[in-house]
N, C-alpha and C positions, 0 to 999 in steps of 0.2 A: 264878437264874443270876447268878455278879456280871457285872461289867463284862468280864474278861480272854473271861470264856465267850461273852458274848455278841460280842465284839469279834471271837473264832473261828467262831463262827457265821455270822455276819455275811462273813466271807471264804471260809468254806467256800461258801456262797450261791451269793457273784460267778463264785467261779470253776467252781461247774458250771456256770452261765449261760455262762463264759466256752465251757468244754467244749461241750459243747451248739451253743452259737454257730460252732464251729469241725468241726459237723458227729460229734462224738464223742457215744456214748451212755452216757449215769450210768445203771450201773447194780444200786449201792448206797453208801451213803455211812456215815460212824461205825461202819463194821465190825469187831467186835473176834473178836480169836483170843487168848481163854486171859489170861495174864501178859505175854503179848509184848506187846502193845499193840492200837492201833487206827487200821485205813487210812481217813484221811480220805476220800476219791472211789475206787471202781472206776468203769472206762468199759470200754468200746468203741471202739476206733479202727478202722474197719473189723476184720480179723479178728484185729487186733492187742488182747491185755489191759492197762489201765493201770492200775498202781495210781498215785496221787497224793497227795503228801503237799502239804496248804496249810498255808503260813505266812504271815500279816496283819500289819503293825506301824502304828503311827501314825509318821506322818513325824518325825525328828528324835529321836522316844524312845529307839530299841534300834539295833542291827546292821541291816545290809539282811538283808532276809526270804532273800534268795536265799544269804546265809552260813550259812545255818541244817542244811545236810546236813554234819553232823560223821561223819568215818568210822564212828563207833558212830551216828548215825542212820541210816547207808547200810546198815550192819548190819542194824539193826533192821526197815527197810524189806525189806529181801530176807528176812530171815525174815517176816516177814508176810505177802508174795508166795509166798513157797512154800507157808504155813497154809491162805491162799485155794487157790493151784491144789490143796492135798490136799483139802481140804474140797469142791472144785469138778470134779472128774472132771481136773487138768492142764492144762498147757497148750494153749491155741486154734493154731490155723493158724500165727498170727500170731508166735504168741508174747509177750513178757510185755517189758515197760515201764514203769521204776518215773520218772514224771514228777515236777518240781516246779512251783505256782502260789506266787508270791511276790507280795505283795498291798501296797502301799501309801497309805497314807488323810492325805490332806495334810491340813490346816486346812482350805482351799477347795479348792474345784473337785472336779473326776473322782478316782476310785482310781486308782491305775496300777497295771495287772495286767500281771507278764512272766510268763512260760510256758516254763519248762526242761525239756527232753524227755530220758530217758535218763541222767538226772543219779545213781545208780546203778544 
């Protein structure tokens, strides 16, 4: 794995811990549908589905993590929510929830994790 993968890795982590921590249930992660792509975290929000897309940066490298839903990533995200609910009997009670984790890793200290709910 180089560096970029593991640096994804590494953020997809926090932010199921993060999920998790905020009482939501992981329950599958790097899930791929076909050529569309692949949902970083499905959860559980009570009877609500989430899918969530992580993005990590190092502090000062790139854009903030949280500019990263391009109208063709929102795209993409909702076709791959609909892949899961065909694949998955539909939607729950709750219905469906495409989240963002945006992730940033300073020099020192703590990551700073924000939490974008509904962001398409």
């Amino acid at each position: 794995m180089n560096a970029t993968g593991a640096l994804g890795r590494y953020g997809e982590e926090l932010a199921a811990r993060r999920l998790t921590a905020h009482g939501m249930t992981v329950i599958a992660r790097n899930w791929r549908c076909g050529r569309t792509g692949e949902i970083d975290i499905v959860a559980h929000d009570g009877d609500t589905l989430v899918v969530c897309e992580v993005k990590t940066r190092r502090q000062g490298a790139y854009e903030h993590p949280m500019a990263a839903i391009t109208p063709s990533k929102a795209d993409r995200l909702r076709r791959l929510a609909a892949c899961w609910l065909h694949r998955h009997g539909g939607p729950p009670p709750g219905g469906l929830r495409i989240d963002l984790i945006g992730i940033i890793l300073p020099r020192r200290g703590a990551p700073v994790v924000d939490h974008a709910q509904g962001v398409a």
